[in-house]
C-alpha positions in Angstrom: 109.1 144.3 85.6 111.1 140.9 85.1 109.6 138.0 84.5 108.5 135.7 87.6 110.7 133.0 88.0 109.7 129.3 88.7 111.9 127.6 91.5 110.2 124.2 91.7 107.4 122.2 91.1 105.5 119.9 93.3 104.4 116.6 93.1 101.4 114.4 94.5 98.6 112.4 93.5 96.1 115.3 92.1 96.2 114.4 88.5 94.1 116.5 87.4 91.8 119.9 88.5 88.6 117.9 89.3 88.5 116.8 93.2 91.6 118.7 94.2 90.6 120.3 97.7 89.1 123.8 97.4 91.3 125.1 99.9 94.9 124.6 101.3 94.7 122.8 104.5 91.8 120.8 104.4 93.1 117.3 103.5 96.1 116.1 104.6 97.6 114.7 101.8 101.5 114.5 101.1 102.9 116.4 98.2 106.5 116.6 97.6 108.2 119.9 96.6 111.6 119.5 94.2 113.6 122.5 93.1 115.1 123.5 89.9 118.8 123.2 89.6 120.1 126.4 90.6 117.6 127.3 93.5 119.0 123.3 95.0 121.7 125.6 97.3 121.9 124.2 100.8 122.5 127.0 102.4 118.8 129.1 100.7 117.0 126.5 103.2 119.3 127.3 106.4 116.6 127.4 109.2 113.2 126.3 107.1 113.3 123.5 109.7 112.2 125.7 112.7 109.1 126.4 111.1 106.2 124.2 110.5 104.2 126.1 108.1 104.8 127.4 105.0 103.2 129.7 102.2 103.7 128.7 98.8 103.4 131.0 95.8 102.6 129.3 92.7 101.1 129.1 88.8 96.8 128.3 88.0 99.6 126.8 85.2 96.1 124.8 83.9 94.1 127.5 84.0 94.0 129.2 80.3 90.4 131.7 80.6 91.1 134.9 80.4 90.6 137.1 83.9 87.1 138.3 84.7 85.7 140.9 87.1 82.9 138.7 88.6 83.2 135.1 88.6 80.9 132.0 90.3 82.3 131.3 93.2 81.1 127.0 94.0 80.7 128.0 97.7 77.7 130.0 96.3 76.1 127.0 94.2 77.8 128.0 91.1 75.0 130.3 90.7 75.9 133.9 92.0 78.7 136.4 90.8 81.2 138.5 93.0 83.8 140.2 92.2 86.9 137.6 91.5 89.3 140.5 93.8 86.7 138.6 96.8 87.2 135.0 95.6 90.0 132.6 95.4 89.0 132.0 91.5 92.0 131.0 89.1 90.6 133.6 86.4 92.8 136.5 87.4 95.0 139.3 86.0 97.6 137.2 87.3 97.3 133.5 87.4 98.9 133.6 91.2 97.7 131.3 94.1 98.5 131.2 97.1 98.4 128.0 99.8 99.4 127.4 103.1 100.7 123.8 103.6 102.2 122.2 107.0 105.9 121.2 106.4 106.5 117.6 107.5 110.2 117.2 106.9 113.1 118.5 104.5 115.6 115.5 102.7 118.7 117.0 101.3 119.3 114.4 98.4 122.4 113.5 96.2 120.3 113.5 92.7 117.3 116.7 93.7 118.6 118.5 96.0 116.5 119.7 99.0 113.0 118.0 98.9 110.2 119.7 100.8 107.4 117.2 102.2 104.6 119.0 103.1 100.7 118.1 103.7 97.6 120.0 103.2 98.5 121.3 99.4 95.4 122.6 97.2 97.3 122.3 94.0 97.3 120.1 91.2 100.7 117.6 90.9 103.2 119.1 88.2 102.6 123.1 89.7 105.0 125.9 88.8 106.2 127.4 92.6 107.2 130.8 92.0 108.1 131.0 96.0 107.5 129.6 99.4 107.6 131.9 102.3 107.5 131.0 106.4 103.9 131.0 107.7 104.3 132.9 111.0 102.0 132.7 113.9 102.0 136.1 115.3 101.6 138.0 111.9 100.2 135.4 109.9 97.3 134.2 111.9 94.5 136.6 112.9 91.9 135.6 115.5 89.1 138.2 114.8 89.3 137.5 111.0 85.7 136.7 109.7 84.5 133.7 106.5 83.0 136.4 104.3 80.3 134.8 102.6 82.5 131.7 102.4 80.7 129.9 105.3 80.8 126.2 104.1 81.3 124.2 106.7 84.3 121.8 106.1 83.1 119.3 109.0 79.6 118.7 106.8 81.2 116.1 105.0 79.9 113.3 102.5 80.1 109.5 104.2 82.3 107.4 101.7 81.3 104.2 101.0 83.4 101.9 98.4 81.9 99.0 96.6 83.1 95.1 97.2 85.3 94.3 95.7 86.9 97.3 95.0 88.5 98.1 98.4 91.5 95.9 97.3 92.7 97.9 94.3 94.4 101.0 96.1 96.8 100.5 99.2 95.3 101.4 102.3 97.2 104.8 102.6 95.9 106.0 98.7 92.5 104.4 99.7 92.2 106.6 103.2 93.5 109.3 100.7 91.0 109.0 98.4 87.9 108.7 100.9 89.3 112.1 102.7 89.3 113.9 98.7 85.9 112.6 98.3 84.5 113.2 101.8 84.4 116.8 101.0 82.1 116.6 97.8 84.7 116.8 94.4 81.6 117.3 92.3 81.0 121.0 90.6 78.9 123.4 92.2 75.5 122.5 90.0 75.8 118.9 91.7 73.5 116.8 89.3 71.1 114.5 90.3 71.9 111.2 91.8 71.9 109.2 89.1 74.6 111.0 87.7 78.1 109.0 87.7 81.1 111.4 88.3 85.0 110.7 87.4 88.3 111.5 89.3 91.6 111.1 88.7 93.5 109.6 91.7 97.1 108.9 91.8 97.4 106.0 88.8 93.4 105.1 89.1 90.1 106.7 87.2 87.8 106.7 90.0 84.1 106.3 89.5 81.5 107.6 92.1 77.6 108.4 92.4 76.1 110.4 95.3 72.6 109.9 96.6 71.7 112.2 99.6 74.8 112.5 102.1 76.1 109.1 100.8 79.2 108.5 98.1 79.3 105.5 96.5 82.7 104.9 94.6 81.3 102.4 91.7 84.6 101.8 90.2 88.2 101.9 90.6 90.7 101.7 87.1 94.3 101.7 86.7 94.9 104.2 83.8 96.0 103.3 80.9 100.1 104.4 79.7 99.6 106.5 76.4 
């Protein structure tokens, strides 16, 4: 069997694992999809435009365990094992993952080649895609399917409050960003208690938060620091 093969990478503002969204379509987010040289061929995108969904195909790149039967899926508290063949876990035989993402628009430039904008990715900035398939309709989308044990509800959302003072630092499109990332609860399955100060990283910013009850408070915003 030959080797996979990576065609592109895409690009956002998940810098790292922590507080990317759990699953592909939740947050709306823009990521931007940029090919390697030799798969930059016009004519390998002819008719990608009459589609508005995609599937991508791509690397758990920073995910270095080694596979596991039974892993802890967060859905469950963190707490209870199923078989990782029932879960979306990145601990695998094969580090695959698979998203489906909205396609906003296609840009055929002079110095990349076609770039892919697309919304709704679940995958950290920097991923290896190893392909990107149509998402269609009639095939893709199954009415009767059930959640499993997977039952979250992604409308029970944390209310996002920032400090003063602190609004000002992001833009308002990373700052709407940022409040839909940490609407859905970033922190890891065992929570902690509300004293506890959790730590994303946003775009170019370390972002600080506490949560007590149904309330996020972001308690501070910092540009990171250039090695």
């Amino acid at each position: 069997m030959e080797k996979l093969q990576v065609i592109a990478h895409i690009y956002n503002d998940y810098k790292e694992k922590f507080g990317i969204p759990r699953q592909s379509g939740i947050i709306d987010i823009e990521s931007k999809i940029i090919f390697e040289p030799i798969f930059r061929n016009r004519e390998a995108f002819r008719g990608i435009e009459q589609y508005n969904y995609l599937w991508l195909l791509w690397d758990f790149s920073e995910s270095h365990s080694e596979w596991s039967p039974t892993v802890r899926p967060p859905k469950l508290g963190g707490n209870t094992r199923m078989g990782v063949f029932a879960t979306r876990s990145p601990f695998r035989p094969n580090s695959i993952g698979l998203s489906s993402v909205k396609l906003e628009s296609i840009e055929f430039t002079k110095e990349n080649g076609p770039i892919l904008t697309v919304t709704g990715a679940d995958v950290m900035n920097g991923t290896p895609i190893y392909d990107i398939k149509p998402y269609i309709k009639y095939a893709d989308c199954h009415e009767d399917a059930n959640n499993g044990f997977a039952l979250a509800d992604v409308s029970d959302s944390l209310t996002v409050e920032i400090l003063d003072g602190l609004i000002c630092i992001l833009d308002e499109e990373k700052r709407n960003n940022l409040i839909k990332i940490l609407s859905q609860d970033p922190r890891p399955a065992y929570k902690c208690d509300e004293t506890t100060e959790h730590g994303i990283k946003f775009a170019d910013y370390d972002i600080k938060f506490k949560v007590k009850g149904d309330i996020l408070t972001v308690t501070n915003i910092e540009k990171i620091k250039e090695p």
